[in-house]
C-alpha positions as CSV (number, residue, x, y, z in Angstrom):
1,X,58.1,26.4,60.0
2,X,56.8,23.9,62.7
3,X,58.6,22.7,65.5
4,X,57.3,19.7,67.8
5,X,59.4,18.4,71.1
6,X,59.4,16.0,72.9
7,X,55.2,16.5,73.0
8,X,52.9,14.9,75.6
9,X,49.4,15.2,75.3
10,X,46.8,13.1,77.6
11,X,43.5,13.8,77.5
12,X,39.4,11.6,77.9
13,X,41.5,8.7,79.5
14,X,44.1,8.3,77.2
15,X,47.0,9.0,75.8
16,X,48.0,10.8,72.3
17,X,51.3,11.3,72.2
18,X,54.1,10.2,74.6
19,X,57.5,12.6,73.7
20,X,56.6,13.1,70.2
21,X,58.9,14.9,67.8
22,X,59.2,16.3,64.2
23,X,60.7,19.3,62.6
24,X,58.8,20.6,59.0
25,X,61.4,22.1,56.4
26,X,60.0,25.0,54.9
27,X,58.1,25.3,52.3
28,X,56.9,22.2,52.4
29,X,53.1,20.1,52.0
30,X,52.8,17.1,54.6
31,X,50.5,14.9,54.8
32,X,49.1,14.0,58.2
33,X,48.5,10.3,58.2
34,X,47.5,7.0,60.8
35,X,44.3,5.5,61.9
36,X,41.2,6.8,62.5
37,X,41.1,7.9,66.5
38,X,44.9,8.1,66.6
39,X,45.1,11.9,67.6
40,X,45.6,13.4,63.9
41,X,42.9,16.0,64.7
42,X,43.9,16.5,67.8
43,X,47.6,17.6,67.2
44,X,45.6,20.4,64.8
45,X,43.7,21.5,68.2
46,X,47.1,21.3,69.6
47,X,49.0,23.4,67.0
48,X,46.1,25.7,66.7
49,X,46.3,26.2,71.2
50,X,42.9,25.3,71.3
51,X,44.4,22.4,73.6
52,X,47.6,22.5,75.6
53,X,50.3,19.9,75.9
54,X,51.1,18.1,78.7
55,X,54.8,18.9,78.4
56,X,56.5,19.3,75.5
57,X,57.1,21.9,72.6
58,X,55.4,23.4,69.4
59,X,57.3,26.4,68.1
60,X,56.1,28.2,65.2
61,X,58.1,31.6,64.2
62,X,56.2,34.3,66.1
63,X,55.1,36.5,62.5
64,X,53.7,33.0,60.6
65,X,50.1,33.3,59.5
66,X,48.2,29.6,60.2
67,X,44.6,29.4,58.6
68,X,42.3,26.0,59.3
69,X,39.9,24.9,57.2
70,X,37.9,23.5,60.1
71,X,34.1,24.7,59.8
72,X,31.5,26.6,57.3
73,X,31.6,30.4,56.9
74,X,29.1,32.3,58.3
75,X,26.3,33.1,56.4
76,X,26.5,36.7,56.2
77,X,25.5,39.0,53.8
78,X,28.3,40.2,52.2
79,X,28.7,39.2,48.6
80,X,31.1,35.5,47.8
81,X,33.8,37.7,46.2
82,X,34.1,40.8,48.8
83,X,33.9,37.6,51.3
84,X,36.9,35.9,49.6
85,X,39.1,38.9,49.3
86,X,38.5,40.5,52.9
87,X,40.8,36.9,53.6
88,X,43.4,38.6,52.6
89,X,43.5,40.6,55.5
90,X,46.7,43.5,54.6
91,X,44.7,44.0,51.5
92,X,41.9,44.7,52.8
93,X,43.5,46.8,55.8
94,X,45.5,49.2,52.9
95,X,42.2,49.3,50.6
96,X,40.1,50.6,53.8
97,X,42.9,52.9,54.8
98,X,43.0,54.1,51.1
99,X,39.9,56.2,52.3
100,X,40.6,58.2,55.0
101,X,45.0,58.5,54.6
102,X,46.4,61.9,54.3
103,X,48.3,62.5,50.9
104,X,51.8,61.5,52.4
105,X,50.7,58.2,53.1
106,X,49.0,57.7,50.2
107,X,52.2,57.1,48.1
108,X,53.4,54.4,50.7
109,X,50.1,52.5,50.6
110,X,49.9,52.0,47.0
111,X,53.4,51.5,46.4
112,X,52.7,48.3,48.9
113,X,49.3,47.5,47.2
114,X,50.9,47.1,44.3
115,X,53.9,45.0,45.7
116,X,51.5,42.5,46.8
117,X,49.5,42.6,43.3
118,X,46.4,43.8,44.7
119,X,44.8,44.8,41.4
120,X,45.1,40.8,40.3
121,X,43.3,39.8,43.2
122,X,39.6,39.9,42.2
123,X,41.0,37.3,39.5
124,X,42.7,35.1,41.6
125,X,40.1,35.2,43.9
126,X,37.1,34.4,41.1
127,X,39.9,31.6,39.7
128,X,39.8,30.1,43.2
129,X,36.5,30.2,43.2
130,X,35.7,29.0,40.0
131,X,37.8,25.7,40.6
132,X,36.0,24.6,43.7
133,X,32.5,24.7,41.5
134,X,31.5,28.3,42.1
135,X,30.1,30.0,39.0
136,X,30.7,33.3,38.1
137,X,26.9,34.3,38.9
138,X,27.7,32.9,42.3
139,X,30.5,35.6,42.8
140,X,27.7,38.6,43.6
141,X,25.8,36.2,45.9
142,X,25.4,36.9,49.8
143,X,27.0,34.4,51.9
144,X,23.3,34.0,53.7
145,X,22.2,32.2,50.2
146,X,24.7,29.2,50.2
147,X,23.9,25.9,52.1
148,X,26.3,24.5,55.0
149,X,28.2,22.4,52.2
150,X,29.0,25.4,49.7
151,X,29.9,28.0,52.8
152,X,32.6,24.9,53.7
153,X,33.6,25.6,50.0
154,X,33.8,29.4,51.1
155,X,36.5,28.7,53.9
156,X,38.8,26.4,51.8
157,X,38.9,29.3,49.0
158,X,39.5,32.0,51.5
159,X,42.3,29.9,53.1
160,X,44.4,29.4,49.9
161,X,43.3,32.6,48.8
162,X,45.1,34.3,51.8
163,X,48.3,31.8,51.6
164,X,49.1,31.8,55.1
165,X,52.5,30.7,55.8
166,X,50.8,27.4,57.5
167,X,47.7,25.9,56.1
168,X,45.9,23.3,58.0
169,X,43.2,21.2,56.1
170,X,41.3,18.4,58.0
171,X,39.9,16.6,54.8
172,X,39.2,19.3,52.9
173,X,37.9,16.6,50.0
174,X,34.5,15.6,52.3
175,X,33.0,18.3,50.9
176,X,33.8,18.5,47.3
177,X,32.8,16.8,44.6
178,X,35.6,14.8,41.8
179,X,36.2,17.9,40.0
180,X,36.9,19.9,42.8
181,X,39.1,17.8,44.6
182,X,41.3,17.2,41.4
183,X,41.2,21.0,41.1
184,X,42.5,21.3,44.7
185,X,45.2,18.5,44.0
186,X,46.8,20.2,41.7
187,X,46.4,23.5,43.8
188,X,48.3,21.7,46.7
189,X,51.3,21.1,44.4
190,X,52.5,24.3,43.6
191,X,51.4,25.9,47.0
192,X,53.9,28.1,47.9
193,X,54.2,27.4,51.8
194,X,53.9,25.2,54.4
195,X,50.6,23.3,54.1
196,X,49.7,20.0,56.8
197,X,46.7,18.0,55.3
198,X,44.9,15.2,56.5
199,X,43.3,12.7,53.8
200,X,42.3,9.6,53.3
201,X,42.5,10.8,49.5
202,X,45.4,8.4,48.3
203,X,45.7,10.0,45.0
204,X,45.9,13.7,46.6
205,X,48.6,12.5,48.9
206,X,50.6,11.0,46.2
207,X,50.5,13.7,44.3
208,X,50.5,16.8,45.9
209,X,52.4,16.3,49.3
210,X,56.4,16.5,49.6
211,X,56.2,14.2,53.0
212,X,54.2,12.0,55.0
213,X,54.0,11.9,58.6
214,X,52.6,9.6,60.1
215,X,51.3,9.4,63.8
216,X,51.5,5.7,65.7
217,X,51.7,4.7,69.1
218,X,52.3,8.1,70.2
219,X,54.8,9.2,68.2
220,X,55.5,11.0,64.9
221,X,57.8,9.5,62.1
222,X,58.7,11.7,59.0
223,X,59.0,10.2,55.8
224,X,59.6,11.5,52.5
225,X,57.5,11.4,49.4
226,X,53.4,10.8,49.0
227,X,51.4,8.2,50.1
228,X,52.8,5.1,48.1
229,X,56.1,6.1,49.1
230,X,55.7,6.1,52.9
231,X,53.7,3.1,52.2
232,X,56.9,1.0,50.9
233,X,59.0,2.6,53.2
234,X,57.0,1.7,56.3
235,X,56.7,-2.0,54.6
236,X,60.5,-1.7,54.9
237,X,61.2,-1.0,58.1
238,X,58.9,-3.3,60.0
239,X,60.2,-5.7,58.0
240,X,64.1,-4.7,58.7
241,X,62.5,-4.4,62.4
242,X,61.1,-7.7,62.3
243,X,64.3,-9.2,61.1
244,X,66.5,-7.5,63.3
245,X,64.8,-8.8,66.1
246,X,64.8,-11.8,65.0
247,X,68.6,-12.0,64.8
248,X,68.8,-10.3,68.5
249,X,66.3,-13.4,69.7
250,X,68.7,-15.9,68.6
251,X,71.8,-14.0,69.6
252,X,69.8,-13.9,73.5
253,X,69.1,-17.6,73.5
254,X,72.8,-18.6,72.3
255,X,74.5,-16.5,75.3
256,X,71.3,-17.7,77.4
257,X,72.4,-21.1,76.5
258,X,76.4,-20.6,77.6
259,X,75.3,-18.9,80.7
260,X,72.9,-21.9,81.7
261,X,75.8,-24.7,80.9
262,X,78.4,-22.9,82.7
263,X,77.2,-20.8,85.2
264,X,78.2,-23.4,87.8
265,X,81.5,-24.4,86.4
266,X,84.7,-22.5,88.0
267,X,86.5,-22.5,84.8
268,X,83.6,-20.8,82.8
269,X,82.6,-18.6,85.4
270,X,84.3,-15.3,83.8
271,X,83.1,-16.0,80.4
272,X,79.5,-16.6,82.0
273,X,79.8,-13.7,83.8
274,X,80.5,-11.7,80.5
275,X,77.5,-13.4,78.6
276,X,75.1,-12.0,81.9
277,X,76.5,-8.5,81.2
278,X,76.2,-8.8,77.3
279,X,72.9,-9.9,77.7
280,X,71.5,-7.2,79.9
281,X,72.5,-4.9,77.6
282,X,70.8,-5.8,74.5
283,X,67.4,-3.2,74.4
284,X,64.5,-5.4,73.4
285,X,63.1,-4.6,69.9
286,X,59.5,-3.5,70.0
287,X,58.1,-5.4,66.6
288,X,55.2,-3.3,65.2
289,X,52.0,-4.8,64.9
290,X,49.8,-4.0,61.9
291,X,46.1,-4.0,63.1
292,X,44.1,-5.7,60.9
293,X,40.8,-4.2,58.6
294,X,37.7,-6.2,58.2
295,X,36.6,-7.0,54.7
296,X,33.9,-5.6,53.3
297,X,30.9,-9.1,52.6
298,X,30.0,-8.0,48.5
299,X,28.5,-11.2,47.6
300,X,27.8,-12.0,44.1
301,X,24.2,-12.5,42.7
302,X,23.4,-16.1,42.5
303,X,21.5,-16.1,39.1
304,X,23.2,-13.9,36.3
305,X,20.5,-12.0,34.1
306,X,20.3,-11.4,30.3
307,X,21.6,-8.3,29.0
308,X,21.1,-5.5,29.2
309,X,20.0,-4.8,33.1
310,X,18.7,-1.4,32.2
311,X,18.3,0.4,28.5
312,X,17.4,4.3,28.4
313,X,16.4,5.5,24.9
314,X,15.4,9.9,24.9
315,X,14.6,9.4,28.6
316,X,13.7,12.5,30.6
317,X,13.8,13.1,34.6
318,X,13.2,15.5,37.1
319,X,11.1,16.4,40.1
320,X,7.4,16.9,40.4
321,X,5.9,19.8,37.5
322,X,9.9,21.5,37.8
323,X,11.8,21.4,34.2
324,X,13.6,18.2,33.6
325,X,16.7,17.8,35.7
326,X,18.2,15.1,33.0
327,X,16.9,15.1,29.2
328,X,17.4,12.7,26.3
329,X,19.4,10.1,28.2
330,X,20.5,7.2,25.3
331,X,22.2,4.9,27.9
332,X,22.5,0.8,28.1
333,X,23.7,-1.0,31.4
334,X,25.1,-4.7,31.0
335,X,25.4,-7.3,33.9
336,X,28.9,-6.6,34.1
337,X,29.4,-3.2,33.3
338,X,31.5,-0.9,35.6
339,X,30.3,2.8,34.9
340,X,32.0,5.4,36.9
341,X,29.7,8.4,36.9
342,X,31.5,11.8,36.9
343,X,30.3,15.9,36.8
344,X,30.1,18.5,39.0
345,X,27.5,18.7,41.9
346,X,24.5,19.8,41.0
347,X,24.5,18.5,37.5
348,X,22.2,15.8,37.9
349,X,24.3,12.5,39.2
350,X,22.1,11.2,42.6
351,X,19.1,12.4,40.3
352,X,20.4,9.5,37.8
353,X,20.9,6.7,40.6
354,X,17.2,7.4,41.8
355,X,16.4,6.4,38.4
356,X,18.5,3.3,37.8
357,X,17.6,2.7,41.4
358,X,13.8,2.5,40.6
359,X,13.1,5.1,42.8
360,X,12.5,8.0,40.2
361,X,10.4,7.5,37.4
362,X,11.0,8.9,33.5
363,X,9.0,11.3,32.5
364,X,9.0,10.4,28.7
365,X,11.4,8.1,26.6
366,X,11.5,4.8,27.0
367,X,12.9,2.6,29.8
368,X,14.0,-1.0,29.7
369,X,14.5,-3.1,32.9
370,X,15.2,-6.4,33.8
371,X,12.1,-7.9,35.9
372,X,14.5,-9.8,38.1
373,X,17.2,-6.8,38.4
374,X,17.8,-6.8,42.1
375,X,19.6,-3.2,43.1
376,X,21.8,-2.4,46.1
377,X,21.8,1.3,46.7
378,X,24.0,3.3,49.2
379,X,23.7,6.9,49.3
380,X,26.0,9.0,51.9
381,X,22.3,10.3,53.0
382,X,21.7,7.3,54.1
383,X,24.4,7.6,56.9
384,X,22.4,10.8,58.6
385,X,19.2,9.1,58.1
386,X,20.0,6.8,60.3
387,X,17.8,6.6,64.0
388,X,20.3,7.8,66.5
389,X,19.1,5.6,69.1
390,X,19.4,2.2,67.7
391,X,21.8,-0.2,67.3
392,X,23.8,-2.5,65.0
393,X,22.0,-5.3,66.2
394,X,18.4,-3.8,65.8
395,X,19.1,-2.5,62.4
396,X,20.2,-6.4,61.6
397,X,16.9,-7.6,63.3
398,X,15.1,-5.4,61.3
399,X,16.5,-6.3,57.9
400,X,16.3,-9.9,58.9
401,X,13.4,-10.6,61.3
402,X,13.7,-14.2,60.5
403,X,17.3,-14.8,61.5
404,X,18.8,-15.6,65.3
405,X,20.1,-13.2,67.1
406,X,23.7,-15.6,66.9
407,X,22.9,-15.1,63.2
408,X,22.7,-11.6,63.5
409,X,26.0,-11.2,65.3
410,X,28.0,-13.3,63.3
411,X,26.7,-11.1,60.5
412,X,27.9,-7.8,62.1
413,X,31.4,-9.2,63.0
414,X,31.7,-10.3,59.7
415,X,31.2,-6.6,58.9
416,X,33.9,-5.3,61.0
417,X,30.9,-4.7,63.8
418,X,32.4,-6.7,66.9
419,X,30.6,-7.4,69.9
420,X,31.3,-4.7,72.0
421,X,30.1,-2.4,69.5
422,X,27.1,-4.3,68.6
423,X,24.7,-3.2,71.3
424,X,26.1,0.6,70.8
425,X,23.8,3.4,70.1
426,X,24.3,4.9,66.2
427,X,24.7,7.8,67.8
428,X,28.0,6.9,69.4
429,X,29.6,5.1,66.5
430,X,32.0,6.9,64.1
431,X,31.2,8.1,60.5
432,X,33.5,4.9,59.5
433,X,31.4,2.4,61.3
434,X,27.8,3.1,60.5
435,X,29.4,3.6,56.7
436,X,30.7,0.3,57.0
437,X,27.7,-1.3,58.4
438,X,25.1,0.5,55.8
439,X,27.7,-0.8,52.8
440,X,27.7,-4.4,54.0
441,X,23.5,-4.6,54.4
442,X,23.3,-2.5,51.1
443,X,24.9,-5.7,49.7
444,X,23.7,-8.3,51.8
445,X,20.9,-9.6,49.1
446,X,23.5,-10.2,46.6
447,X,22.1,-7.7,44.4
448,X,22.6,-7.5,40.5
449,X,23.4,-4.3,40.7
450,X,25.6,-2.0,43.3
451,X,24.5,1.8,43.4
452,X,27.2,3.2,45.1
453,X,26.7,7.3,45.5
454,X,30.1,8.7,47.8
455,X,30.5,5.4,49.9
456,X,34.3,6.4,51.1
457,X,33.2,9.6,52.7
458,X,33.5,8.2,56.3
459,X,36.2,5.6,55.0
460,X,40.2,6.3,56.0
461,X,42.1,5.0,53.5
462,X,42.9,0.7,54.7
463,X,39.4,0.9,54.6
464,X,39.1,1.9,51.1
465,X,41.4,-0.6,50.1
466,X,39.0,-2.8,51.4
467,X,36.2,-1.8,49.8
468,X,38.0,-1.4,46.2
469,X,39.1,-5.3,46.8
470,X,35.7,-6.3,47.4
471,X,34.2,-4.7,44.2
472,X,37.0,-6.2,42.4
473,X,35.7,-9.9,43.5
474,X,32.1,-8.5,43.4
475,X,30.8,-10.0,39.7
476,X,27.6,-7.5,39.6
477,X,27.3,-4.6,37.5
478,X,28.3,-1.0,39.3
479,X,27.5,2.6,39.4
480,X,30.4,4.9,41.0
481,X,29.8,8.4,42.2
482,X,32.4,9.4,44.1
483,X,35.5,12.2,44.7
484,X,37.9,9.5,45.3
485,X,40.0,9.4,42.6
486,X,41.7,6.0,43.4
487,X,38.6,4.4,44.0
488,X,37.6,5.7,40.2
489,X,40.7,4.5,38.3
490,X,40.5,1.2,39.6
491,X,37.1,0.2,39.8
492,X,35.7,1.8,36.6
493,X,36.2,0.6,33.1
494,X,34.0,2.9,31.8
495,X,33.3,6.7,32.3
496,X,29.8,8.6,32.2
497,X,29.6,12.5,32.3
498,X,26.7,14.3,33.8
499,X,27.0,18.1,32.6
500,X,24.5,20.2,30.2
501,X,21.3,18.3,31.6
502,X,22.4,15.3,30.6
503,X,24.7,12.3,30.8
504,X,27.3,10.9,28.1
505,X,29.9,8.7,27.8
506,X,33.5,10.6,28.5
507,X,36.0,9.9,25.9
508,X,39.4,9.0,27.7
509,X,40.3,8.1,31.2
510,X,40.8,10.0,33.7
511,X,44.0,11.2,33.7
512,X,41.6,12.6,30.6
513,X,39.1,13.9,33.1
514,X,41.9,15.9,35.1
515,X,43.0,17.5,32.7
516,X,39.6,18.6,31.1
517,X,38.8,20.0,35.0
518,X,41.9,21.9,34.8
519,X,41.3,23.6,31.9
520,X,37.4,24.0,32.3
521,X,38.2,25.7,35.6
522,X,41.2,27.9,33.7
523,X,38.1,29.0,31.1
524,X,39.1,25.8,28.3
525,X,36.4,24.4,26.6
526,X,34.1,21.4,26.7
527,X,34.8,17.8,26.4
528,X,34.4,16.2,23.1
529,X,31.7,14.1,24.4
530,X,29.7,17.1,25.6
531,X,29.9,19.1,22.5
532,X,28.8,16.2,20.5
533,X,25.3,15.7,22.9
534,X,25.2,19.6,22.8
535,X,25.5,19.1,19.4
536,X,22.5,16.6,19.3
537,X,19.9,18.1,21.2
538,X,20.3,21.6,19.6
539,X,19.9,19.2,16.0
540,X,16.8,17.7,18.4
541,X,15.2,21.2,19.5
542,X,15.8,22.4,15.8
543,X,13.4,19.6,14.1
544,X,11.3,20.3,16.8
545,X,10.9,24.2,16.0
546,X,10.0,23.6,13.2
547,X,7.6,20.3,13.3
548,X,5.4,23.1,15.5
549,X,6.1,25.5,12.9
């Protein structure tokens, strides 16, 4: 399906790829994998011809279909459905041309409507919809009425609806929330064609891609399998690498050694001669060099507190004189709890960390708090809140006015902030580094607590691993929100559900949890946990009927 030789591609003063080459089998889903700013995006500009190589080859048969997920759908206002199934774009040719054909044709176009199962696609399309958090009031909606986040939403179901023969998704999980991303993992896996994803979702790469390629020093290297798999592999090689050279170094200094002790004698001069020639010819062997990822700086509070940090008893929450956003919460947070908080956006999770956070009040119910609790909160808002025109260093000065400025920068490099990027506007600093930087001062104080709503947004994935080791040493209690599934399963002990205006513990884990947003999104029913607080409040609104009664 896709075809790269030999590929050179320079461009803004350096170099992407220097005679790259990879062939795709057919079907197939590959990841696209390497660190950030390696050219991953840029070989989908390439692939796309929105940029041209230098030299070099990418064939792709002349009658493939490629669809990019790559910005928001227009608001427009045509309805969410009509806007899903004019994707399909020989559907929706045949179904105009259904008007105005002359009777002979007529046979011809349904006979290929119906080869291509046009009457299911309503269906398929609302299906799509439905498992990327789209409700079925949504489906009659104009585009026009969606926010930038949802229309994103729009393009991704558009895309698979249409099944192009190569699908091109540039971290199609940024924009969903947990349940949508699991929904799209197990999408991935039984796509029927040629689909090249970039991630720095570990568990969607493990489990929904058939290779991994992964782009270094120019080049592209194929290997089979998800994420783990490439993983060991790679561990493999540079270690078969490192030891081959190894044996070539000694090899070079043994006939180095011959040459040098009888170079000069007559006798020896043939055999020297032969050692110069064998010599010459060994290649070097280029050793690959792992760069290395700063650590995220969680330190742990100082003085533990009593249990419990935080205890909700029929606490209610919402916004100004709207209804409630969250009712009857019965929650208790200990000092070493590790809640992951799941549920669909919308259903009331950022609402909850404003509350734990202090920064929402309850409406009614009663709230227990620690008078010492100390929270650290990081919100991906946070990251577009910041001023565009400072720095690293005057955000630090800020936070610490007491502190040197030597202070300050050994702060930042322990961050993963070096020096050359301290003085450097926000503005010009990836989504990585001002997420690492706001992580690191959100847990500078040592706080009890660690609010932590989407922190891996801007994150590729070494980075993650960083961040899941520091919450593993971290001895504070945490709050997850976040779509990474990885990041979920091995941080969280415990599981919370936001859904039905309220938030309960889930029952099971969340191999549980995928398999409940499977079959939500295939029409199943509730979790256990939900029907059982359904169950409550209905008991609750009953008693309270009839008290007024």
């Amino acid at each position: 399906m896709l075809q790269i030789d030999s590929l050179v591609f320079n461009a803004w003063g350096r170099q992407f790829f220097n005679r790259a080459s990879v062939s795709l089998p057919n079907p197939s889903k590959v990841s696209l994998v390497g660190r950030n700013g390696v050219g991953k995006s840029t070989l989908f500009k390439l692939i796309k011809g929105e940029l041209q190589p230098d030299s070099g080859e990418i064939s792709i048969p002349k009658a493939a279909r490629i669809a990019a997920v790559d910005q928001e759908h227009p608001a427009t206002d045509v309805t969410l459905l009509e806007t899903i199934l004019a994707a399909d774009a020989e559907r929706a040719t045949l179904m105009a041309e259904l008007e105005t054909a002359e009777p002979e044709r007529m046979g011809d176009i349904w006979m290929r409507l119906i080869e291509i199962d046009a009457d299911s696609a309503p269906s398929r399309a609302a299906e799509i919809l439905n498992g990327l958090g789209f409700s079925t009031e949504d489906l009659d909606r104009p585009m026009a009425e969606f926010s930038g986040g949802w229309r994103m939403r729009v393009a991704l179901a558009a895309a698979l609806f249409s099944e192009p023969d190569l699908l091109l998704l540039d971290e199609p999980t940024n924009y969903l929330d947990l349940e949508g991303a699991l929904w799209l993992e197990a999408r991935l896996e039984r796509y029927p064609h040629c689909a090249l994803i970039i991630s720095h979702d570990r568990e969607l790469l493990n489990n929904s891609v058939d290779f991994t390629l992964h782009v270094t020093e120019g080049k592209l290297e194929l290997y089979t399998g998800g994420y783990d798999s490439f993983e060991h592999q790679r561990a493999e090689k540079i270690r078969l690498q490192s030891a081959t050279r190894a044996k070539q170094d000694a090899e070079r200094a043994h006939l180095q050694s011959f040459v040098d002790r009888f170079k000069a004698s007559a006798a020896k001069a043939a055999q020297a001669q032969s050692r110069v020639k064998r010599l010459a010819k060994l290649t070097p062997i280029e050793t690959t060099i792992e760069a290395q990822v700063a650590p995220f700086i969680l330190p742990s509070p100082q003085r533990p507190l009593a249990p419990p940090l935080l205890r909700l008893e029929n606490v209610d929450v919402g916004y100004g004189d709207d209804p409630a956003i969250l009712k009857d919460l019965d929650l208790r947070l200990d000092v070493d709890d590790r809640i992951g908080l799941l549920g669909v956006n919308g259903a009331g999770k950022s609402t909850f960390a404003k509350l734990v956070a202090g920064a929402l009040q309850a409406r009614s119910g009663r709230e227990s708090r620690s008078a010492r609790l100390e929270v650290g909160w990081f919100h991906q808002h946070q990251i577009e809140a910041l001023d565009p025109q400072q720095t690293p260093l005057d955000i630090m000065r800020e936070a610490r006015p007491t502190d040197s400025d030597q202070t300050h920068r050994s702060k930042l490099a322990q961050f993963g902030i070096h020096f050359e990027k301290q003085g450097t506007k926000v503005e010009a600093l990836s989504g990585g580094e001002r997420a690492r930087l706001l992580l690191n001062m959100v847990a500078m104080s040592a706080p009890h607590l660690l609010i932590l709503d989407e922190p891996t947004n801007h994150l590729d994935i070494d980075s993650r691993r960083a961040l899941l080791d520091a919450l593993n040493e971290y001895e504070g209690a945490v709050l997850l929100i976040t779509h990474d599934r990885s990041l979920m399963e091995l941080v969280a002990d415990r599981l919370w559900l936001a859904s039905d205006n309220t938030i309960v513990p889930f029952d099971g884990d969340m191999d549980d949890y995928a398999r409940f947003v499977i079959e939500r999104a295939r029409g199943g029913t509730a979790a256990p946990s939900q029907r059982a607080a359904k169950e409550k409040r209905n008991k609750k609104d009953k008693k309270e009927k009839k008290k007024k009664s």
